[in-house]
DRENFISE-395461 format. One line per field, with one value per residue (C-alpha): residue number from 1; residue in three letters; y, x, z. Coordinates in nm, 2 decimals, always signed. Each point is the difference from the previous one (the first is absolute). Layout:
// DRENFISE-395461
num	[NUM / ...]
residuo	[ALA / ...]
Y	[Y / ...]
X	[X / ...]
Z	[Z / ...]
END
This chain:
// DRENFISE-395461
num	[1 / 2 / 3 / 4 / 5 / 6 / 7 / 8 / 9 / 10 / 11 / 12 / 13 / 14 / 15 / 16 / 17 / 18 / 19 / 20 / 21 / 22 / 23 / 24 / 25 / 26 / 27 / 28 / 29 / 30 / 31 / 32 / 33 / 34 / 35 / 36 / 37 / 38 / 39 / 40 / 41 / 42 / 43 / 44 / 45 / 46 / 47 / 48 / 49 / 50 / 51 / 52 / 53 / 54 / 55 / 56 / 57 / 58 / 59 / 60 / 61 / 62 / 63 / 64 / 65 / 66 / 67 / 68 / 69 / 70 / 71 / 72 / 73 / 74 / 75 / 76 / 77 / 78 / 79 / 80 / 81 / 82 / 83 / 84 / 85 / 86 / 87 / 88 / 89 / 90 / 91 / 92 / 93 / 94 / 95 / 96 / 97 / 98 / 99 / 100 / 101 / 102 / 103 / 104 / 105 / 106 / 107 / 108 / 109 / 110 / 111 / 112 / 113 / 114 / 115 / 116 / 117 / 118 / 119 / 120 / 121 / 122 / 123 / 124 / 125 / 126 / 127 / 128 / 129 / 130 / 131 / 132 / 133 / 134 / 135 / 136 / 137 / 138 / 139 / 140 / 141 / 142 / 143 / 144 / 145 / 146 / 147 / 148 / 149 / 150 / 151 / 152 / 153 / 154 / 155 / 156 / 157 / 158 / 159 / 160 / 161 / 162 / 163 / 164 / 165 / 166 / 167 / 168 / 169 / 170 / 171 / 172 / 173 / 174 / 175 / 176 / 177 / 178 / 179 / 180 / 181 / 182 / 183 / 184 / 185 / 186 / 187 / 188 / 189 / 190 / 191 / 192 / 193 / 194 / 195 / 196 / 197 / 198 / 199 / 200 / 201 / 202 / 203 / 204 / 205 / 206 / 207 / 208 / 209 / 210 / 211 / 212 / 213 / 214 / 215 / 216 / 217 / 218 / 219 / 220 / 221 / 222 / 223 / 224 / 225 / 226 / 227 / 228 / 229 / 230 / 231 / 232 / 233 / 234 / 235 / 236 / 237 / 238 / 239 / 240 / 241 / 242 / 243 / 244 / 245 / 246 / 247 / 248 / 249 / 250 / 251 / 252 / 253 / 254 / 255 / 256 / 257 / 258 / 259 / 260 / 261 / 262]
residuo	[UNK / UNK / UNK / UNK / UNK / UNK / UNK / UNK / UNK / UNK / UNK / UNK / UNK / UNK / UNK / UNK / UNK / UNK / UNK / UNK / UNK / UNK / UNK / UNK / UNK / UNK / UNK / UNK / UNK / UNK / UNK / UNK / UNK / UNK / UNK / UNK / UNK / UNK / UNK / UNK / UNK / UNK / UNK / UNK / UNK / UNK / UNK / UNK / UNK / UNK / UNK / UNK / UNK / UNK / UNK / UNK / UNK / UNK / UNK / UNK / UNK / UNK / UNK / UNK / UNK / UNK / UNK / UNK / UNK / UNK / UNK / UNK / UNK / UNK / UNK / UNK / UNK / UNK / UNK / UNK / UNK / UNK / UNK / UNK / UNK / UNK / UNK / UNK / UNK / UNK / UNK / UNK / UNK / UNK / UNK / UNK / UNK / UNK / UNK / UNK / UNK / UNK / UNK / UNK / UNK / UNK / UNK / UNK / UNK / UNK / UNK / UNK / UNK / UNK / UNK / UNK / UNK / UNK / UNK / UNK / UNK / UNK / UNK / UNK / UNK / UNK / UNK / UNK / UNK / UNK / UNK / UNK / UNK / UNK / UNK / UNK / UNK / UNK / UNK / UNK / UNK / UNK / UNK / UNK / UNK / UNK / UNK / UNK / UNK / UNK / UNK / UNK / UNK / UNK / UNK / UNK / UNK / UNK / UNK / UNK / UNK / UNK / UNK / UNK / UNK / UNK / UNK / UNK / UNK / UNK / UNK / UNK / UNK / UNK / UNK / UNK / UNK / UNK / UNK / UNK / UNK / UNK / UNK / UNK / UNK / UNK / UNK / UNK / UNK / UNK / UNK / UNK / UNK / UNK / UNK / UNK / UNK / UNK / UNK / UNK / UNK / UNK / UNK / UNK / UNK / UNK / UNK / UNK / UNK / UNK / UNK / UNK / UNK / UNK / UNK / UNK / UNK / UNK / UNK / UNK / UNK / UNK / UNK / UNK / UNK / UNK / UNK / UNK / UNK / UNK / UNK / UNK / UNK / UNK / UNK / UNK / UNK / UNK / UNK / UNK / UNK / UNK / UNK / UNK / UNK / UNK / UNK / UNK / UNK / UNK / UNK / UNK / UNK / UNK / UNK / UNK / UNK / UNK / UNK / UNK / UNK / UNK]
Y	[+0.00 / +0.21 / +0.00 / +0.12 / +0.26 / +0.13 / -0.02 / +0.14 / +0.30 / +0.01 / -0.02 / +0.31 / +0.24 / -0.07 / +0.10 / +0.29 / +0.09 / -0.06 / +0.17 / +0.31 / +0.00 / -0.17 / +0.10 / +0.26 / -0.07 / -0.02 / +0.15 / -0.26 / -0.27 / -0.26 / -0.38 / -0.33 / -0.34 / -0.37 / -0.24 / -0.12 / -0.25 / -0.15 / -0.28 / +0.01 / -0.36 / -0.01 / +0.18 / +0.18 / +0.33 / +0.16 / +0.28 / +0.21 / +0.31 / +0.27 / +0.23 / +0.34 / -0.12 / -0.16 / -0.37 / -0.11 / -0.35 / -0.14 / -0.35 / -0.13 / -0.37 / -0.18 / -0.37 / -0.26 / -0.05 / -0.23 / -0.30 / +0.17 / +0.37 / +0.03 / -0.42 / -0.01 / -0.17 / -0.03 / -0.37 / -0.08 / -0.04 / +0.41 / +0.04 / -0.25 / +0.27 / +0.19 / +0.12 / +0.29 / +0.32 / +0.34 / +0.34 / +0.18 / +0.33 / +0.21 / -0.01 / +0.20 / +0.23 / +0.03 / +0.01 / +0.20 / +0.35 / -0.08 / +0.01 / -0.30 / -0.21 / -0.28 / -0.34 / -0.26 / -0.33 / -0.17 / -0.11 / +0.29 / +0.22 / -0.16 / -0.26 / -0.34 / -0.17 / -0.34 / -0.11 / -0.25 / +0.09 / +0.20 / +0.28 / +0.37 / +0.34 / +0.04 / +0.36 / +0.13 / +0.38 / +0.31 / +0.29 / +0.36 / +0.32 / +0.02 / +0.32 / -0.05 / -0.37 / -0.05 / +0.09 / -0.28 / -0.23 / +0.07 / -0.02 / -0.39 / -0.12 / +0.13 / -0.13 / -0.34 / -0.04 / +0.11 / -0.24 / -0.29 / +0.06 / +0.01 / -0.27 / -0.28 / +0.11 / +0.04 / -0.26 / +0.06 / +0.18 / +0.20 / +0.27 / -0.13 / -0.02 / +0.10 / -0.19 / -0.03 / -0.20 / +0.00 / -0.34 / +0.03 / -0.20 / -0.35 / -0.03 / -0.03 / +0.28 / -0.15 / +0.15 / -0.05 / +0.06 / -0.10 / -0.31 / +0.16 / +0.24 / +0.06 / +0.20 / +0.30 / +0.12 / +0.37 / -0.01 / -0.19 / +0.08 / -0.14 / +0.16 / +0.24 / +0.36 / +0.06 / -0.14 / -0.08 / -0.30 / -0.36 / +0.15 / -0.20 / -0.19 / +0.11 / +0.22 / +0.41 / -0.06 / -0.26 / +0.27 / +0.33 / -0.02 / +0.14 / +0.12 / -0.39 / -0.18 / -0.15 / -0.09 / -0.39 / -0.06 / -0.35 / +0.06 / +0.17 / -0.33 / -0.26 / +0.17 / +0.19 / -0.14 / -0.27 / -0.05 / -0.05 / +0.01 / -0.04 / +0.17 / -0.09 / +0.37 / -0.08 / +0.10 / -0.31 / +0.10 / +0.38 / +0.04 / +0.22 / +0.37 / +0.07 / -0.28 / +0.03 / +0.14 / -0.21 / +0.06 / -0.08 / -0.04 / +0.23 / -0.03 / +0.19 / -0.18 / -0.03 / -0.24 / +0.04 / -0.20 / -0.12 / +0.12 / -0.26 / -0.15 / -0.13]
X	[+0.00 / +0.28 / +0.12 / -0.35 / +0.00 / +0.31 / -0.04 / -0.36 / +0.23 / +0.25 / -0.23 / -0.21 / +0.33 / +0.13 / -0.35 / -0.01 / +0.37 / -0.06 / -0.35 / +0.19 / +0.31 / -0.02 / -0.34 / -0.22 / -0.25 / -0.39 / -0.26 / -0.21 / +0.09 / +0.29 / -0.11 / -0.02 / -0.22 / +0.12 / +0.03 / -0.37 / -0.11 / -0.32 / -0.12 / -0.27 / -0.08 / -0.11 / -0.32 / +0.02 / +0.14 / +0.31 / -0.03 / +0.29 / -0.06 / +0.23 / -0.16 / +0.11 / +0.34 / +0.03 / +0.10 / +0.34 / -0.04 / +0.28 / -0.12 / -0.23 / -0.05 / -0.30 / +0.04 / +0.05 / +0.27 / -0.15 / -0.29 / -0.12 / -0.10 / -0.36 / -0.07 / -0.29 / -0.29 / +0.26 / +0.10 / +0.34 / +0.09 / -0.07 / +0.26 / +0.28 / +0.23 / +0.16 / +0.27 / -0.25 / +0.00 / +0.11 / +0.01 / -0.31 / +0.11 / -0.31 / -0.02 / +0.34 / -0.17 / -0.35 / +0.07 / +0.34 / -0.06 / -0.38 / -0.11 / -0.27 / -0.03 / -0.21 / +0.18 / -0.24 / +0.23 / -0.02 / +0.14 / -0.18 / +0.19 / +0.34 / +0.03 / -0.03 / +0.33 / -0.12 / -0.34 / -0.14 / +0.10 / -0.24 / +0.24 / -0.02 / +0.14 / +0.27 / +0.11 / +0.26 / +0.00 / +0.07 / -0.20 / +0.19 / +0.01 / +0.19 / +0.12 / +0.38 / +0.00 / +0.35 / +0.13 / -0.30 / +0.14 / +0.37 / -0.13 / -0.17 / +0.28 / +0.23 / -0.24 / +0.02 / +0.35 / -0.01 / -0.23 / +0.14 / +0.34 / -0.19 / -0.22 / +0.29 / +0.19 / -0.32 / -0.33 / -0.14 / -0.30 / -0.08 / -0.27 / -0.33 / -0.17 / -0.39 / -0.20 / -0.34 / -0.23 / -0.38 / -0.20 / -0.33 / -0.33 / -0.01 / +0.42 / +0.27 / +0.25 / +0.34 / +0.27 / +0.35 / +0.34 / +0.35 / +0.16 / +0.09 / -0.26 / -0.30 / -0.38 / -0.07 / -0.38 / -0.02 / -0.32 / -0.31 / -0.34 / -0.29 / -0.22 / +0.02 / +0.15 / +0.01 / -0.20 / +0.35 / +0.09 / -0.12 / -0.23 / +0.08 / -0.31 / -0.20 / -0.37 / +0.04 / -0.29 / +0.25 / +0.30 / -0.19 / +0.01 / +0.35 / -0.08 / -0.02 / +0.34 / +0.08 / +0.26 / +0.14 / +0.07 / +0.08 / +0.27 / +0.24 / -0.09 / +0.09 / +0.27 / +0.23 / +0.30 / -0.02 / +0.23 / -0.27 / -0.37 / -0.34 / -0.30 / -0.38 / -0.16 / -0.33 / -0.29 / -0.05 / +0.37 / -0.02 / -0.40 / -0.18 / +0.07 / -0.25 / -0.22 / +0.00 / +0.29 / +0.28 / +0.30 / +0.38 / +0.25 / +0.30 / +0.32 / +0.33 / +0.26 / +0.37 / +0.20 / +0.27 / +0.26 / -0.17 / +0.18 / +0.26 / -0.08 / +0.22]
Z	[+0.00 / +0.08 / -0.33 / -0.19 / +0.23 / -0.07 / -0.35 / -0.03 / +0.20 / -0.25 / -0.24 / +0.11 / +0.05 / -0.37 / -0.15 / +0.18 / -0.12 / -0.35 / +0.00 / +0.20 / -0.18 / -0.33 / -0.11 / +0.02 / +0.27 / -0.08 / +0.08 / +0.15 / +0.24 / -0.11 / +0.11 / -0.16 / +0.12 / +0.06 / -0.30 / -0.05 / -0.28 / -0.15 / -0.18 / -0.26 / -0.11 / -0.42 / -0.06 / +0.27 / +0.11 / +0.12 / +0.31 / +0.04 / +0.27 / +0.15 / +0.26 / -0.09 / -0.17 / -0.33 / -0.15 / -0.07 / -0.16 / +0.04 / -0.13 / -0.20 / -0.16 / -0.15 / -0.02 / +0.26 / +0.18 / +0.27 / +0.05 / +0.32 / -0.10 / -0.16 / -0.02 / +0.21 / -0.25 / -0.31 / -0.16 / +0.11 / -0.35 / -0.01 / +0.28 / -0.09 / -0.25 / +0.30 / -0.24 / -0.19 / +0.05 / -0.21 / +0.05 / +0.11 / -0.18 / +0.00 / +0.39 / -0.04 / -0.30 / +0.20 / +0.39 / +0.03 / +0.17 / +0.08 / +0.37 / -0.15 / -0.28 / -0.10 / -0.25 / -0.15 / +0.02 / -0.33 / -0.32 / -0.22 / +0.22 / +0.02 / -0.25 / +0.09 / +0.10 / +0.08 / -0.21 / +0.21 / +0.34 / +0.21 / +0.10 / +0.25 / +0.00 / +0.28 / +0.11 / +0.21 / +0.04 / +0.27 / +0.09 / +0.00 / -0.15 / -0.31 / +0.04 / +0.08 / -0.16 / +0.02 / +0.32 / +0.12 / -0.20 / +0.05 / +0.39 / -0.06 / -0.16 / +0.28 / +0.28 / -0.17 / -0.01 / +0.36 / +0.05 / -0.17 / +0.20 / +0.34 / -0.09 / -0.07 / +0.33 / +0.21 / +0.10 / -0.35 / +0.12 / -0.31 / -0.04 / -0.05 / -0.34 / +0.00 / -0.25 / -0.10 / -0.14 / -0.05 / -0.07 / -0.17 / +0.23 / -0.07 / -0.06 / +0.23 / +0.14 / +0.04 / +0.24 / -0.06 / +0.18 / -0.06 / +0.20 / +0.37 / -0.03 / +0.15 / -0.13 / +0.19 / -0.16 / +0.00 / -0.12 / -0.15 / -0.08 / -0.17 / -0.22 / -0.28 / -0.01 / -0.36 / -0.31 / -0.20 / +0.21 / -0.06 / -0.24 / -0.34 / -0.07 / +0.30 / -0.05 / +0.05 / +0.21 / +0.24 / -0.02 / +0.13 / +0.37 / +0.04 / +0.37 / +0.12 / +0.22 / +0.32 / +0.18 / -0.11 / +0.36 / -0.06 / -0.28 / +0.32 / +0.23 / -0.28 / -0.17 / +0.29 / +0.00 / -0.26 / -0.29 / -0.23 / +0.04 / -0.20 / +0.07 / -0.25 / -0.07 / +0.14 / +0.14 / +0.24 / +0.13 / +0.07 / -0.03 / -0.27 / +0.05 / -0.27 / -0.16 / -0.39 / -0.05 / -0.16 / +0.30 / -0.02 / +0.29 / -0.02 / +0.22 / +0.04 / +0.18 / +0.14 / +0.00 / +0.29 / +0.21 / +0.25 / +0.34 / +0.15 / +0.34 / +0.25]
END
C-alpha cells in the first residue's frame, strides 16, 4: 500500500509541474478518472460515459478473444474461435473527446472478423479533459513505470481496475477477477435508467419507465470477496421495481488484493 500511495503522490506533484511550468494552465479544473471498461455483446450496444470530462479510448477490439465473455444462451460452437478479434476503429473516430457516446456492437459496424462466431465489442478508455493531452499522458506513462518498479519490489498490490457490466433480464451477469484477487462491488442496481440499454428487440412500450431501480442487495452478499461470481438478472432474485418494464442488472466492480492476515 505504501508504494501506491507514494506514487499516486508522485504522480500528483509532476502534473502540477508540468501544467505550472510546461504548459499553460486552463481555465477550468484539471482531473482525470480511473480506467473503466464495457462490454457490449453483438446486437447490442456499447455505453461509454464521462461526467464532466471527456473519453480517451484507449482500446478498442470487436471479436472474441475468450469462451467466457457474452456466452450465456449461445451454441458452444459460437464461442470455440477465441483467437478473433480486429480493430474497433470507429469507437476511436466516434467517442474520443465526448463526455458520452453510444457504439452498436456488430459486424455492419466493424466488419466481421470471425463469420460464424458470435462475438462482443470490448472497450478500455479514461475520462479527463483534453485540454493539456500531453502532459496527462507523459504523467500515465511516468506513473506506470513508477508503478511497474514498485510493483516487482513490493507485495504486488496494484491499483484497482473498476469494471462494468450490465446483463439484460432473463441472462446471467458474470464477475470476474484475476487469480489472488478478490471482487469488491461498488455498485449494482436493478431496473432501467435509460431506454438505450437492453433495448434491441424489446417493445418502446417495455423501454419507457426510465425512473424504475433498486438496489441488487444480493449481488454484494454473493459476490464480495470472490474471485469470480455469477449472478441471473431476474425478477424472482431482486423483485420487480416496476412490472412491465423490461429491466437489466448493471454492476461496477473492483477487483483488489485481498488484505493479508496473520
Amino acid at each position: 500500500m505504501k508504494f501506491v500511495l507514494f506514487t499516486l503522490f508522485l504522480c500528483g506533484f509532476v502534473l502540477e509541474i508540468n501544467a505550472g511550468r510546461g504548459f499553460q494552465k486552463p481555465k477550468k479544473p484539471r482531473s482525470f478518472g480511473g480506467i473503466k471498461t464495457v462490454v457490449a455483446c453483438e446486437g447490442s450496444e456499447a455505453h461509454l460515459s464521462c461526467v464532466h470530462e471527456d473519453i480517451f479510448v484507449i482500446s478498442a477490439t470487436y471479436g472474441r478473444s475468450n469462451r467466457m465473455t457474452c456466452s450465456v444462451g449461445i451454441p458452444a460452437e459460437q464461442t470455440k474461435n477465441t483467437d478473433c478479434a480486429t480493430k474497433a476503429e470507429s469507437v476511436f473516430q466516434k467517442c474520443e473527446g465526448r463526455s458520452t457516446c453510444n457504439v452498436f456492437a456488430s459486424s455492419s459496424v466493424f466488419g466481421d472478423p470471425c463469420v460464424g462466431t458470435y462475438k462482443y465489442l470490448d472497450v478500455i478508455y479514461l475520462c479527463l479533459i483534453f485540454i493539456q493531452m500531453k502532459f496527462v499522458l507523459f504523467t500515465l506513462f511516468l506513473c506506470g513505470f513508477i508503478l511497474e518498479i514498485n510493483g516487482k519490489s513490493s507485495s504486488g498490490a496494484w491499483l484497482p481496475e473498476e469494471k462494468s457490466l450490465v446483463a439484460c433480464e432473463g441472462t446471467v451477469a458474470r464477475l470476474h477477477c484475476e487469480e489472488g484477487q478478490a471482487i469488491y462491488v461498488t455498485s449494482a442496481t436493478y431496473g432501467r435508467s435509460n431506454r438505450l440499454t437492453c433495448y434491441v428487440g424489446i417493445p418502446a412500450e417495455q423501454t419507457k419507465n426510465t425512473d424504475c431501480a433498486t438496489r441488487a442487495e444480493s449481488v454484494f452478499q454473493k459476490c464480495e470477496g470472490e474471485t469470480m461470481c455469477t449472478v441471473y438478472a431476474s425478477s424472482s432474485v431482486f423483485g420487480d421495481p416496476c412490472v412491465g418494464t423490461y429491466k437489466y442488472l448493471e454492476v461496477i466492480y473492483l477487483c483488489e488484493i485481498p488484505f493479508a492476515t496473520e
